[in-house]
Structures are given as structure tokens and as C-alpha cells.
N, C-alpha and C positions, 0 to 999 in steps of 0.2 A: 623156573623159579630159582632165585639164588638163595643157598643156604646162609643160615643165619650164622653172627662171629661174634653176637651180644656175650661179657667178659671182658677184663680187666686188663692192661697189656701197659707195659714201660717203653718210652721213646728214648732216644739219645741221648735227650735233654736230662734223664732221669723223673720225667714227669710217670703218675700212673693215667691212663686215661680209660674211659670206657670205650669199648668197641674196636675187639682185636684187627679190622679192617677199616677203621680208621674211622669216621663221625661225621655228617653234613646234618645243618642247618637252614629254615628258610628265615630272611630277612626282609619281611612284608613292609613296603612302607608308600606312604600313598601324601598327596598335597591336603596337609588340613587347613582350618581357617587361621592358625596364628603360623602357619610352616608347618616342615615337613613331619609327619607321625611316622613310626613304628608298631608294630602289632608284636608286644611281647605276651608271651604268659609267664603267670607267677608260678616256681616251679615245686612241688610238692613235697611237704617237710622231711616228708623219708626221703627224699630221690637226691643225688649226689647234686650239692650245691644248693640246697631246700631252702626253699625261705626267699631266694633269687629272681628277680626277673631275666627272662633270655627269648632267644630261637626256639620253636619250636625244631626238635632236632632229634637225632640219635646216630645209633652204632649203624654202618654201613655191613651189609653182606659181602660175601666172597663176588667180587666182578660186578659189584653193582657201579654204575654210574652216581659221581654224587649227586648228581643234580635228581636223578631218579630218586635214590635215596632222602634226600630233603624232602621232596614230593610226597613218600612215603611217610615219614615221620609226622609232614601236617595233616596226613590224612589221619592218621590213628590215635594223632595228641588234637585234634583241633576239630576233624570231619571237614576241613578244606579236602576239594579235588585239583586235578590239574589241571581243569579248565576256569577255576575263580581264581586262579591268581597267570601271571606273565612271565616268564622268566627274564633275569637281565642278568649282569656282570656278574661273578664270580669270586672270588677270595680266598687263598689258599693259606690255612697256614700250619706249615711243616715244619712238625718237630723232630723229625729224624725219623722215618719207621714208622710214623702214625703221625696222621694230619686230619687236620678238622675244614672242612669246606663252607664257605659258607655262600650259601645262593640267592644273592640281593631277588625281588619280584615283587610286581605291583600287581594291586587288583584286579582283576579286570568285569568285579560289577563291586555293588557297595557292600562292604561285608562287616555286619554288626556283632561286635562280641558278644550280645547276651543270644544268639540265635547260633551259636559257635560249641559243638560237643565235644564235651572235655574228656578224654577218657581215665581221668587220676594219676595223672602223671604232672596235675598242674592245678592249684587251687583255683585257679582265674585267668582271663586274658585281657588286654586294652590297649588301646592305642594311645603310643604315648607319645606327645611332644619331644621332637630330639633335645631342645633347649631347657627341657625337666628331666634329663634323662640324671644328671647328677643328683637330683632328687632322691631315685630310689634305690635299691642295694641289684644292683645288675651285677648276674652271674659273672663270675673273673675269666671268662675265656673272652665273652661275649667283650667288658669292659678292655679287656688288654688288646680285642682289634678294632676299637670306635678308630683310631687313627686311619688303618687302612680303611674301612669300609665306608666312612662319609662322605671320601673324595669321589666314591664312586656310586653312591647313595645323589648326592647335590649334583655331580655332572653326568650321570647316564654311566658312565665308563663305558669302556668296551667290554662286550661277553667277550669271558672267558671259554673259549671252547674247549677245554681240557676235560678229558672223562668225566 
């Protein structure tokens, strides 16, 4: 079992962020009928950035893997396991001393948001057209890597095999 590092911690950058061992995300995204969707949830008016759609995600333990970690987070924000969804590529992004991961995966059976348990850490979930994604108010960590993460969302990229 790895102990937990949930709390507050400053990067290099001067950012605050949560989770004193750093934070992954999963980034579900599957072919819909008008192009590609993402599975965001809407994130809970108390919780840091409320009001947001993002990743399911959170604070990383001492020596976890982030990909374990991400895996974690859907389970306990969403009730996804590690066998309804796929893992693929990767995404780091390092702010000096704390980095947030983010871990692109697709389906891998159909997975309907209203049969999806929430555990209050997110008002809602849905899948959402990437080409409406300027629509709606997407969490700023989430918004400031749409650049990295689409090239590797539309071609597959390579997994990242890094912890």
C-alpha cells in the first residue's frame, strides 16, 4: 500500500498545487459519431477549480506509478476499473518538483455516464466533443495542455513508458 501525500506543495514555477507527490489524470477518449469525445467530469463547487470540467484525477502517493495512480482516481471519482478502459500515451507536465501526468485511454467496452458513480468530487460527467470543448469552462491545468495532448489523442502517439 502506498501512503498517501494528499496537501498542498509549491513548484519552481511558484505554482501551489495539490498533491505533495505530484497528481495524474485519466484522459478517456473514445470515436463518436461527429469525432473524437472525451469523458470529462464537472468538478465540484468546493473542490480546487469547482465549477470546471477536467480529468478525472488526483494527488499521487509516495512511489506510486502515475499511471496506477490515474487508474486510482477513476476508480474513486467515476467507479471505472482498470479493465473498462485501455491505457495509451502519456504526458508529462513538469513544473519543477511537482508534475501533473496525464494518461490518455480508451474504452475498452461502452461506457455510459449516467450508469457512472460519482463520489462528490464532481457534480456530473459526459462526453464531450473535442470541437465543443471551447464551449465550456475546462479546468486551466487541463486547458493549458489541450496543445500537448491532442497530437497524441488524434495519432495514437507512443506510450510513454515512464513510472
Amino acid at each position: 500500500m502506498f501512503a498517501s501525500t494528499d496537501g498542498w506543495t509549491s513548484c519552481a514555477l511558484g505554482h501551489d498545487h495539490w498533491g505533495r507527490a505530484g497528481a495524474a489524470g485519466l484522459f478517456l477518449h473514445r470515436d463518436g459519431a461527429a469525432g473524437p469525445e472525451v469523458l470529462l467530469q464537472h468538478r465540484a463547487l468546493w473542490s480546487h477549480h469547482g465549477g470546471t470540467w477536467g480529468t478525472p484525477g488526483g494527488a499521487l502517493h509516495t512511489g506510486e506509478p502515475p499511471h496506477v495512480g490515474a487508474l486510482r482516481e477513476c476508480r474513486e471519482e467515476l467507479g471505472l476499473v482498470p479493465d473498462d478502459v485501455v491505457l495509451g500515451a502519456r504526458s508529462v507536465d513538469d513544473h519543477g518538483g511537482w508534475a501533473y501526468t496525464t494518461v490518455l485511454a480508451r474504452p475498452a467496452r461502452p461506457i455510459d455516464p449516467a450508469e457512472l458513480r460519482l463520489d462528490g468530487e464532481s457534480d456530473g460527467v459526459a462526453w464531450w466533443p473535442l470541437a465543443g470543448l471551447g464551449a465550456v469552462a475546462l479546468h486551466p491545468g487541463l486547458a493549458a495542455s489541450l496543445d500537448r495532448l491532442l497530437p497524441l489523442l488524434l495519432t495514437g502517439g507512443p506510450a510513454d513508458t515512464r513510472g
